[in-house]
C-alpha positions in Angstrom: 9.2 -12.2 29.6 11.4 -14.9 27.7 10.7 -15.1 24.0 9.9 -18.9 24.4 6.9 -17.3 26.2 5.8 -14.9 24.1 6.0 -17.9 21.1 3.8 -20.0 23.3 1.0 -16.9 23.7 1.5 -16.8 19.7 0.5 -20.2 19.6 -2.5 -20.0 22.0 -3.7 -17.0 20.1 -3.7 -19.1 17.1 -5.4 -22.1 18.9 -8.3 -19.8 20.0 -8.7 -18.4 16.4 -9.6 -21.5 15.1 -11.0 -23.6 17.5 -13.6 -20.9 18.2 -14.1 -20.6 14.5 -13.7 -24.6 14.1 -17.0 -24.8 16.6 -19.0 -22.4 14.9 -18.2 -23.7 11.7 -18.9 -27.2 12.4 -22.0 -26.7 15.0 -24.1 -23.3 13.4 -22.2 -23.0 10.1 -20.5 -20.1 7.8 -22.5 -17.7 5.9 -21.3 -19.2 2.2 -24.3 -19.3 1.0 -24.2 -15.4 0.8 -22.1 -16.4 -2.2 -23.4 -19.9 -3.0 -26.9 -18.7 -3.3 -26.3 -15.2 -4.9 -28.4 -15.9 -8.3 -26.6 -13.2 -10.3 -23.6 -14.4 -9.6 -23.3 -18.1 -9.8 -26.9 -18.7 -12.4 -23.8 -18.5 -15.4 -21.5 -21.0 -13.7 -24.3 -22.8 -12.2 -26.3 -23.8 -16.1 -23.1 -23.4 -18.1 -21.2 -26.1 -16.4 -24.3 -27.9 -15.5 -28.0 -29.3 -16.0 -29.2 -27.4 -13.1 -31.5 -24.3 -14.2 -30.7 -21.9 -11.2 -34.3 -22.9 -9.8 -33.2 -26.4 -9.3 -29.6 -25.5 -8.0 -31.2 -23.4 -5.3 -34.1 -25.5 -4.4 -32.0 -28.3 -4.5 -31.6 -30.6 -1.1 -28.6 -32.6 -2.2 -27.2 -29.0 -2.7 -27.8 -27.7 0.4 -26.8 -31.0 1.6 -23.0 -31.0 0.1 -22.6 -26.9 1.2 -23.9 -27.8 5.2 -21.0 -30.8 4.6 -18.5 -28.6 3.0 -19.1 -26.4 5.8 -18.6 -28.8 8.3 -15.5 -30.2 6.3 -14.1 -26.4 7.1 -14.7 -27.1 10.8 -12.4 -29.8 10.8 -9.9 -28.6 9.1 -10.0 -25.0 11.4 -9.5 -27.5 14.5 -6.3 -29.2 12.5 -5.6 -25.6 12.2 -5.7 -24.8 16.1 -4.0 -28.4 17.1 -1.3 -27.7 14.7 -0.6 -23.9 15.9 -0.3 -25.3 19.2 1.7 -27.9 19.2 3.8 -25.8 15.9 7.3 -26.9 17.6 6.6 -30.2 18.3 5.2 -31.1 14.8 8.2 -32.4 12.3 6.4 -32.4 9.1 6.9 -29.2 8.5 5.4 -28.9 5.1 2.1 -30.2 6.0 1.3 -28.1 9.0 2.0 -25.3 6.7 -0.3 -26.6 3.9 -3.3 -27.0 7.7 -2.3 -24.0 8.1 -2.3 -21.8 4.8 -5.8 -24.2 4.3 -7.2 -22.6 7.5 -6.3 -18.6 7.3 -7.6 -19.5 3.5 -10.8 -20.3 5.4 -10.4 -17.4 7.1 -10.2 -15.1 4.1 -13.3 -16.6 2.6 -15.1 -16.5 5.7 -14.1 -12.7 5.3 -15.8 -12.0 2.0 -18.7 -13.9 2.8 -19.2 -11.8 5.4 -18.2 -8.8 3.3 -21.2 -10.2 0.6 -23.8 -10.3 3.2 -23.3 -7.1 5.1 -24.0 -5.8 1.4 -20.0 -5.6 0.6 -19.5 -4.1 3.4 -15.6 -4.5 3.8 -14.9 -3.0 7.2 -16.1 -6.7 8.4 -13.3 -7.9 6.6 -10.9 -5.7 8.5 -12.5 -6.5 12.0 -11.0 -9.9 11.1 -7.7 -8.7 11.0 -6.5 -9.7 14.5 -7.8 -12.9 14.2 -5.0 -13.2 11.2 -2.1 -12.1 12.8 -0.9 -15.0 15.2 -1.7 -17.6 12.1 0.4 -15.3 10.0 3.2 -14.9 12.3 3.6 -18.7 13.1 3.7 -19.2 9.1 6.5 -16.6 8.3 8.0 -17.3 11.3 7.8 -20.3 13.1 9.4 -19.4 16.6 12.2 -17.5 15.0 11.0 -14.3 15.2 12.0 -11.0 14.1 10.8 -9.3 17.0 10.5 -5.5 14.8 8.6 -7.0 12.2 6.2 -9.5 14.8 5.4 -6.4 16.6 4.8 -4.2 13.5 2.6 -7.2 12.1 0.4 -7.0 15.9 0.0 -3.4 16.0 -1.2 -2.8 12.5 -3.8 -5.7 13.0 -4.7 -4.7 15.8 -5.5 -0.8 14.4 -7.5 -2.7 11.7 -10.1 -4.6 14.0 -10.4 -1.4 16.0 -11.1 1.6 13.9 -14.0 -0.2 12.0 -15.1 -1.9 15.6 -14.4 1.8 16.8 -16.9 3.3 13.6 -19.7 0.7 13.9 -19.7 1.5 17.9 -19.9 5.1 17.2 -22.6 4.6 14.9 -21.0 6.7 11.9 -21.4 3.6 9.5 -24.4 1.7 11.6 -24.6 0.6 15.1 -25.1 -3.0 15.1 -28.3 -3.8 17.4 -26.2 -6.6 18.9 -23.7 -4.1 20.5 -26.8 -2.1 21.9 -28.6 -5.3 22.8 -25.3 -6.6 25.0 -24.4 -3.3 26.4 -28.0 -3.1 28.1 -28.0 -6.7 29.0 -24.6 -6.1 30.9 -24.9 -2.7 32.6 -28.5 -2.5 32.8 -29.0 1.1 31.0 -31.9 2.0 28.9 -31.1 2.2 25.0 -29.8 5.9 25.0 -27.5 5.0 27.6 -25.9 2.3 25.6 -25.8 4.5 22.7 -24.1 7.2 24.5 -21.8 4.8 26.2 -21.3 2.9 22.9 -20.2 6.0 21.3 -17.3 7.2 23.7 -15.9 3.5 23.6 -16.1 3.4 19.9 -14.4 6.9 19.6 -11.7 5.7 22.1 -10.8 2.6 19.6 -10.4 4.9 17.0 -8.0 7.2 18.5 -6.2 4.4 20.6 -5.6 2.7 16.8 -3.8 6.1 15.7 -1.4 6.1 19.3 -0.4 3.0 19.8 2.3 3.5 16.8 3.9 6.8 19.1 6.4 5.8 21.2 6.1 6.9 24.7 2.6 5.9 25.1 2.1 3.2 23.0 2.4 1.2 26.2 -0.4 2.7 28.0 -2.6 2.6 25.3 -1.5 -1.4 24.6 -2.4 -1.4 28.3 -6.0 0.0 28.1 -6.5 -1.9 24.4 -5.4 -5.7 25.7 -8.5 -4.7 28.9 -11.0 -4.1 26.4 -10.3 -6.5 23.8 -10.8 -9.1 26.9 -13.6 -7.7 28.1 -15.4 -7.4 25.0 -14.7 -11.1 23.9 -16.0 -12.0 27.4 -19.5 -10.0 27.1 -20.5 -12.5 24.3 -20.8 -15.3 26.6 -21.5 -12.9 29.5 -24.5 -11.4 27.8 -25.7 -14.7 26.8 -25.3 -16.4 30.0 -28.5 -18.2 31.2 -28.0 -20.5 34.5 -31.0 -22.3 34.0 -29.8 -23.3 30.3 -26.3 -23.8 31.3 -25.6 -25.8 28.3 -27.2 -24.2 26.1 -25.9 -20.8 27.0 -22.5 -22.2 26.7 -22.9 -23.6 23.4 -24.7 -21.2 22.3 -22.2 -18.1 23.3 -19.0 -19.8 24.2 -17.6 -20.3 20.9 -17.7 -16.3 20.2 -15.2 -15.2 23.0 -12.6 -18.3 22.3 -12.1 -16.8 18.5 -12.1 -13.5 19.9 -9.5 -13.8 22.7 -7.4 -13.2 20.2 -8.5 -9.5 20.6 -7.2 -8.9 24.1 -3.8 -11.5 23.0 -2.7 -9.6 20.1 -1.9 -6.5 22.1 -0.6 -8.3 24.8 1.9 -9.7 23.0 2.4 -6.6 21.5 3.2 -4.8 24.9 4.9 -7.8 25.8 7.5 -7.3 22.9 7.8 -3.9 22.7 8.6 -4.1 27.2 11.2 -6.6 26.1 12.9 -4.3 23.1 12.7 -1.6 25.5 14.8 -3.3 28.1 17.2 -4.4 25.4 17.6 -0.8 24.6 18.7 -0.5 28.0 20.9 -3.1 28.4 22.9 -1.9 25.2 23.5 1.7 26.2 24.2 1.3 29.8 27.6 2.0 30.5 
């Protein structure tokens, strides 16, 4: 594949990033409030920079007012962020589609801790993110001239961060989320101990897929097997929460969380893509 393509799946896997995030943002919100609203945290900052007492702060509707606005005011910039990703080469003003985009991954990063603060500091939800970074990041260090090493270094380690904690919370050995049950049985149609069990292998193959894909030799297979399931597990969101009589609804409802994570089945694509390319470079140069 040329490199011209493998720039334009960058740029898609940035546009999905944050226009999934852009629509959850602006239509169900962000969990700030895990922060906003944390009483021993903020009740200082709150009634020493202000005449709030904490009571009034966090019973306050013009409060909860400005943080559904600010949250909404985070939506729009995510979608600058995704129109500006793609469309990165045709954009000339070069410093502010940097300052969209260091504004949206910043976004990101909050969106990150927040997370982190309401799975009680929990960071392996902070890692799970880390895919969902990487094609923002890449575009930002390197527009569309690449250094194809450093790009593919950048994929692989993100991806092993989104899937040895997905890998963990699928195996259960920190917690097994009741949503990943919940979709697994909605999808296959396997009673709860089926799920578990099937939940468990999956989870224990993201983990040691994470460790191989940095061996040479295999690394492709593994890229191969890792760009399926990230697909298919950003497609059983909207899958599992398909409803034809609520069409709509089900949509809106569901949509939004495979576009932000189609980044999980791009990241390794590209990833194969580049490493196939390097690999026929190799060849090219030693070739007699």
């Amino acid at each position: 594949m040329k490199k011209i393509n493998l720039i334009s799946l960058i740029k898609i896997c940035a546009f999905t990033v944050f226009l999934g995030r852009a629509y959850q943002f602006y239509f169900f919100g962000a969990p700030f409030r895990a922060i906003l609203w944390d009483e021993s945290l903020l009740t200082p900052i709150v009634e020493g920079l202000s005449d709030y007492t904490w009571y009034d702060y966090a019973t306050s509707e013009s409060v909860n007012t400005w943080i559904d606005g600010f949250t909404r005011f985070c939506g729009i910039i995510l979608f600058l962020g995704a129109i500006t990703s793609l469309f990165w080469d045709n954009l000339k003003y070069h410093l502010f589609k940097k300052i969209i985009l260091v504004l949206s991954l910043l976004i990101l990063v909050i969106l990150g801790i927040c997370m982190v603060k309401d799975s009680n500091y929990d960071i392996l939800k902070l890692f799970e993110l880390s895919m969902q970074f990487a094609a923002p990041i890449i575009l930002l260090l390197y527009g569309s001239n690449m250094n194809s090493k450093k790009v593919l270094l950048i994929l692989k380690i993100t991806t092993a961060l989104t899937f040895i904690p997905h890998g963990l919370f699928a195996m259960g050995l920190i917690y097994l989320p009741g949503h990943f049950v919940d979709m697994t049985i909605l999808i296959f149609g396997v009673n709860e101990a089926q799920a578990t069990s099937f939940l468990f292998i999956v989870g224990l193959l993201d983990v040691i897929c994470s460790f191989l894909i940095f061996i040479p030799g295999i690394s492709k297979y593994v890229l191969i097997y890792m760009v399926f399931w990230g697909f298919a597990t950003a497609f059983a969101r909207v899958f599992a929460g398909f409803n034809q009589n609520f069409l709509w609804s089900s949509l809106h409802n569901n949509a939004y969380l495979t576009v932000y994570r189609l980044a999980h089945g791009f990241v390794p694509l590209i990833a194969l893509l580049l490493e196939h390319n390097a690999k026929k470079e190799k060849i090219k140069i030693t070739t007699p």
